[in-house]
C-alpha positions, 0 to 999 in steps of 0.5 A: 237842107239846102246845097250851094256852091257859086250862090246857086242854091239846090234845095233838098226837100223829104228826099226829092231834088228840085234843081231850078224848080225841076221835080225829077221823074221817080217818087223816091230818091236817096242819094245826093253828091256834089263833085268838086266842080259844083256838079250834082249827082241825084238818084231816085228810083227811075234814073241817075241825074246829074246836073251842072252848079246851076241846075241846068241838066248835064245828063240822065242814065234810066238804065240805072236807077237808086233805091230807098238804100242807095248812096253815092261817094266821088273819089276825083272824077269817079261816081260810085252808087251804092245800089240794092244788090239782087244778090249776095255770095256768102263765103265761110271756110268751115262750119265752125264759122256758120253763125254768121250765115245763118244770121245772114239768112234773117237779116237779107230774107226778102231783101236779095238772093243768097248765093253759095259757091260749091267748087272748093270746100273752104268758100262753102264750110265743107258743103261742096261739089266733093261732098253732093257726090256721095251726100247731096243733102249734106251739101246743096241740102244743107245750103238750101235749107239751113243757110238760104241758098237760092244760087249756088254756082257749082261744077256739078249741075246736072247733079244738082239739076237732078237733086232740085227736081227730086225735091220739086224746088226745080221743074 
């Protein structure tokens, strides 16, 4: 695939960018955009470059870098980068609603982080702060076990201080 604007070409070759002949640091890479000035935008999985139309380096960001999933979109003068979260709050008001979650569960096993927040019952199906004060297994047990939860951001934490170490998930 090749990208060009001014008759600079910028070839696109099995997910590695070679401006003007360059190989860029990283063994893999997968986001690609071109501004409306020409300038490109490539993440690999060591950095962020940006390069001017023709090829000549404009910067490089190590302290973000784009996986096998990233992307990238431009709005006007904005670079958003789609990167692989570490982690995800799920949200689901009763347990009526705990299909999805579970599903969730699967689908980002190994992939990132489950977080629950437990201050009001509605972002947690009912498993809430209220509900860990008289049955912690029904709240952050339920949240662990059946839906995932590696995070849960609650204003009861020496309860669940106490709850993860009675259940040696925290030393």
């Amino acid at each position: 695939m090749f990208l060009s604007r001014n008759n600079h070409p910028v070839n696109l070759l099995t997910h590695h960018f070679y401006p003007a002949g360059k190989v860029l640091d990283g063994g893999t890479g997968s986001a690609v955009a071109v501004d409306a000035e020409g300038n490109i935008y490539v993440g690999t999985n060591s950095a962020i470059w940006s390069f001017s139309a023709d090829g000549s380096q404009r910067w490089k960001s190590d302290a973000i870098n784009v996986t096998e999933r990233g992307s990238f979109a431009i709005d006007g003068t904005t670079l958003y980068a789609g990167l692989k979260p570490c982690a995800y709050e799920l949200v689901y008001k009763t347990d009526d609603e705990v299909a999805y979650p579970k599903e969730l569960r699967s689908a980002l096993s190994g992939k990132a982080l489950i977080w629950y927040n437990t201050l009001w019952d509605t972002l947690c199906g009912g498993h809430d702060d209220d509900l860990a004060l008289e049955d912690p297994d029904a709240a952050f047990g339920f949240l662990i076990d059946t839906l995932g939860a590696r995070i849960i951001q609650t204003d009861r934490s020496e309860l669940l201080l106490k709850y993860l170490k009675s259940r040696k998930l925290h030393e």
